[in-house]
C-alpha positions, 0 to 999 in steps of 0.5 A: 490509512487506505479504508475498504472504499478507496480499495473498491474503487481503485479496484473498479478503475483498474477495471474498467477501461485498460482491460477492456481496451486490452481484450479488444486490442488482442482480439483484433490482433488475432483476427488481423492476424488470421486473415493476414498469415491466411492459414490454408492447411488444417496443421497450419489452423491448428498451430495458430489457434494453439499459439493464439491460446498459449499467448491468451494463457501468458497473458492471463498469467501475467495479469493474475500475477499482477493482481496476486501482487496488488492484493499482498500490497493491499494486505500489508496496508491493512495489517500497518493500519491494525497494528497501528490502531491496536498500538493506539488501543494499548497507549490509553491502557491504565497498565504500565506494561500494556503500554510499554507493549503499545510503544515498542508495536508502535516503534516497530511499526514506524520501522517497517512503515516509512510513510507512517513513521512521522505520524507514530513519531508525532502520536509518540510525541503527545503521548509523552507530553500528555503522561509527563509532570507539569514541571515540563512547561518550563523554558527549557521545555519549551525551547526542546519542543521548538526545535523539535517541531523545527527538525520535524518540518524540515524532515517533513519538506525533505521528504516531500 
């Protein structure tokens, strides 16, 4: 789950040098290219500033697009992780429905989140064992589990 500092600092990493490095890139651009068109009449000084300025604005477009996307990417990450924290909150409640609401929030989210489905499946996993009757200890039990911890490590490898 991505916490408020690994935001803030992604957030300055991107920042930092890309940026600077564009905006001096287009201002030499423009200056290169100023001196090298060399417009002579007033209408022709005009129609370069005005293009410069359209493509300065397509560029701010594209760059505040950018950043619209990243922060929508963002709030999706943060609304997985309190739904998932609230799922969790649920579980530990003493009523019956109140869980059941924790394990159908928790399925829907392994649903709609792929990298966190394994974690819900394996939170799901000791919740059952942790709420079930002792007579699960059984050889039978411990055969299930085994195949189950089995499929799950090669779930896991072929994911990765």
């Amino acid at each position: 789950m991505i916490t408020d500092m690994q935001i803030r600092r992604s957030l300055r990493r991107v920042f930092r040098l890309p940026w600077v490095l564009a905006v001096l890139v287009s201002v030499l651009i423009f200056v290169l290219a100023f001196r090298y068109l060399s417009p002579s009449t007033f209408a022709e000084r005009k129609d370069f500033i005005q293009l410069a300025a359209q493509i300065l604005g397509g560029s701010l477009l594209i760059a505040g697009l950018y950043f619209t996307w990243r922060r929508i990417e963002i709030a999706k990450e943060e609304q997985i992780t309190e739904r998932f924290t609230r799922a969790i909150d649920q579980l530990g409640s003493e009523k019956l429905e109140i869980r059941l609401g924790g394990i159908y929030a928790l399925e829907r989210i392994a649903r709609d989140s792929k990298r966190d489905h394994w974690t819900i499946m394996e939170v799901l996993m000791a919740f059952v064992k942790a709420n079930s009757p002792n007579h699960l200890d059984s050889d039978s039990a411990k055969i299930d589990r085994e195949r189950y911890s089995s499929r799950n490590k090669c779930n896991r490898t072929a994911r990765e």
